[in-house]
C-alpha positions, -999 to 999 in steps of 0.1 A, spaced: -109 -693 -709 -101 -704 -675 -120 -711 -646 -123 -677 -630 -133 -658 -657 -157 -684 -672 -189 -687 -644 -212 -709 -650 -245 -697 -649 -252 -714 -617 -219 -702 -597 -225 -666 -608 -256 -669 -592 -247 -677 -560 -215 -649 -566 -240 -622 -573 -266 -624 -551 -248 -605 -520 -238 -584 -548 -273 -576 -556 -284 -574 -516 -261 -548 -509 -265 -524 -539 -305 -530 -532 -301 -524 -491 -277 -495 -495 -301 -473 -518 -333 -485 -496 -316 -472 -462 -306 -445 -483 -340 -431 -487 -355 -445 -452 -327 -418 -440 -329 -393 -469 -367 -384 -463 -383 -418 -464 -390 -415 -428 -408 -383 -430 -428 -393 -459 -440 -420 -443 -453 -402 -413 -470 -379 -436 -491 -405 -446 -497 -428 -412 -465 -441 -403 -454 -481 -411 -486 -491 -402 -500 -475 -432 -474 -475 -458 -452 -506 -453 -471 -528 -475 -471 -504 -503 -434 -497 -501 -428 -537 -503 -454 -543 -532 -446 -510 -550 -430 -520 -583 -468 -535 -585 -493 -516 -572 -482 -481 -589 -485 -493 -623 -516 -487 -640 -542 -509 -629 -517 -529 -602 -531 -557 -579 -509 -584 -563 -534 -613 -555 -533 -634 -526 -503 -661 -534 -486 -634 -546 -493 -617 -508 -482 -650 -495 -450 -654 -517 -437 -623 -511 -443 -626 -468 -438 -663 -466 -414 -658 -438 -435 -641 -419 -468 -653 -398 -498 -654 -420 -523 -636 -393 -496 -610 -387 -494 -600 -427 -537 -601 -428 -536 -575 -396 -510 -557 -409 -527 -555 -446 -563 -544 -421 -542 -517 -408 -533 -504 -444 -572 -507 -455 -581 -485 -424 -559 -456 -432 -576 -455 -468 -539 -465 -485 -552 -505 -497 -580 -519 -509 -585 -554 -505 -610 -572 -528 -631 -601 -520 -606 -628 -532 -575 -615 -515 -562 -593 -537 -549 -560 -531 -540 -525 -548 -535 -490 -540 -563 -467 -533 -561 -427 -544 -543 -418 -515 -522 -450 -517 -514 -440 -555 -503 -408 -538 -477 -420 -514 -461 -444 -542 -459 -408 -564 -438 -388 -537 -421 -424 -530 -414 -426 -566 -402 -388 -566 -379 -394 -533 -360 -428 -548 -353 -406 -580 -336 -377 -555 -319 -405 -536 -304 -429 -563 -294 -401 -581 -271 -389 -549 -259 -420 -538 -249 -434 -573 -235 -398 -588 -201 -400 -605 -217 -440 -618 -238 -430 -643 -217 -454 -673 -222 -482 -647 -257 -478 -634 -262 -473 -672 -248 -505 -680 -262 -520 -647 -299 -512 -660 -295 -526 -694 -284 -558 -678 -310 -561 -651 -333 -554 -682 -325 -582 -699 -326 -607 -671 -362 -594 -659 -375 -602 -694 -360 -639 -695 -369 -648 -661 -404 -635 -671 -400 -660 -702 -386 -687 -679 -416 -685 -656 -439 -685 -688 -426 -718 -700 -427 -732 -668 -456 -721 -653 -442 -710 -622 -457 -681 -598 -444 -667 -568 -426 -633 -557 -411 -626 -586 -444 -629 -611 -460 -611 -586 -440 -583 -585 -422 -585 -620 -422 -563 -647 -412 -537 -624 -434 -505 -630 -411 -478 -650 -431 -448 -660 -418 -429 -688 -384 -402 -682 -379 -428 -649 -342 -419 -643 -314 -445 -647 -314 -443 -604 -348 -453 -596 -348 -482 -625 -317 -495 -613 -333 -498 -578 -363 -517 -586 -348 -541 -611 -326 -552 -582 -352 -556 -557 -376 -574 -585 -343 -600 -593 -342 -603 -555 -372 -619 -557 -364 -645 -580 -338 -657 -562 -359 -657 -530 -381 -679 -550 -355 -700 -560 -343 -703 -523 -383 -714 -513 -382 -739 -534 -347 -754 -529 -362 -758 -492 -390 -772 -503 -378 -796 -519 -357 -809 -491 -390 -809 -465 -384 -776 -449 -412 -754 -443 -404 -710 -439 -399 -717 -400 -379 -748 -399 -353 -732 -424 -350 -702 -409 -339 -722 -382 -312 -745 -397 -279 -744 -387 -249 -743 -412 -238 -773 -424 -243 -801 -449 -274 -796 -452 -277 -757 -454 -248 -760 -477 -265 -786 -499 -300 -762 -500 -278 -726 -509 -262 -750 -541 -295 -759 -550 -309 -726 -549 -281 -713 -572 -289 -738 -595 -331 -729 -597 -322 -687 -599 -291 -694 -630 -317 -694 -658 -319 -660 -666 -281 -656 -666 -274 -678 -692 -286 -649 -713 -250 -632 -703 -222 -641 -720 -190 -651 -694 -179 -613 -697 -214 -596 -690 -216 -618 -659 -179 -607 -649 -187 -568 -657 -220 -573 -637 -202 -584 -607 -179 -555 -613 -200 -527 -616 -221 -538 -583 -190 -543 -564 -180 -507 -574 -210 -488 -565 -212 -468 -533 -230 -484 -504 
């Protein structure tokens, strides 16, 4: 099998990653503009929904709480004080509670929003991916399967970050093909943004200094590393899977 058709683990995952960005960004404007917007206000605007639309695969499931490194992996681009104001402005509109240690989940009304969210990405995925439904099947059974051996991986290794903090996605039962599609992209996004923090890391960067490096060597030399930390779960694929993966992302609208 040549070259092409054989990836490696670690070159498919630096392949598939835009892949995975622009199904995931295409059905998440897709909503914003489909109703998103409008449910949102309903409910207080950014200010009191943002949070829970970032940490939802979480805090909808029964019982949900992201505690506070998992807060911090998920925003460690952003500034710390920033995310805590933000995270106040959530707790005063009644959509967050935030426990002594740090940790958050949804209140009633919070539990509320992620329903009607819930109900609008259905609507949504199901219109932008229609005619799909074979590769958005396919798509999910994959994503499935990578979820769970990340979720091994991290086990074995004792690693935490976005990805634990956010992974298994919350499917209730029925959950259309659509709406599991979605979040199993945006939870795998996570482990790769993971994989990126610690390629940086590891070559004495902090969140603001690599946001601010320049292409180059030494960019270059951080983007190979971080394909090489997110290929574990795709050595779970065979060389086709990988290929058909790429495939059916590449084909979907968006």
């Amino acid at each position: 099998m040549n070259d092409i058709v054989d990836l490696a683990p670690h070159r498919f995952a630096g392949l598939v990653a835009p892949a995975v960005d622009r199904a995931f960004v295409a059905a998440m404007h897709a909503a914003r503009t489909g109703g998103g917007a409008d449910l949102s206000q309903r409910y207080g605007g950014p200010a009191a929904t943002g949070s829970l639309v970032e940490f939802r695969t979480r805090l909808a499931a029964p019982g949900g709480a992201v505690d506070e490194a998992g807060v911090a992996a998920v925003t460690r681009y952003r500034d710390p004080t920033a995310c805590r104001r933000s995270l106040d402005r959530h707790v005063a509109h009644g959509m967050i509670h935030r426990r002594s240690d740090g940790t958050i989940t949804a209140t009633e009304r919070g539990l509320a929003f992620l329903d009607e969210l819930w109900q609008l990405h259905v609507g949504v995925t199901g219109e932008l991916w229609a005619g799909h439904s074979e590769r958005v099947l396919r798509l999910v059974e994959t994503l499935g399967r990578l979820l769970a051996y990340a979720l091994v991986l991290a086990e074995e290794e004792s690693t935490a970050g976005a990805f634990t903090a956010l992974a298994p996605p919350h499917e209730p039962d029925g959950s259309p093909p659509g709406v599991l599609l979605l979040n199993r992209l945006g939870t795998l996004r996570y482990h790769r943004a993971d994989a990126h923090a610690a390629a940086w890391a590891a070559a004495g960067h902090t969140a603001a200094s690599i946001v601010g490096l320049a292409d180059g060597p030494e960019r270059l030399a951080i983007e190979l590393e971080t394909d090489r930390r997110a290929a574990g779960p795709y050595a779970v694929l065979t060389a086709e899977e990988r290929l058909a993966m790429l495939a059916d992302l590449a084909a979907l609208p968006g």
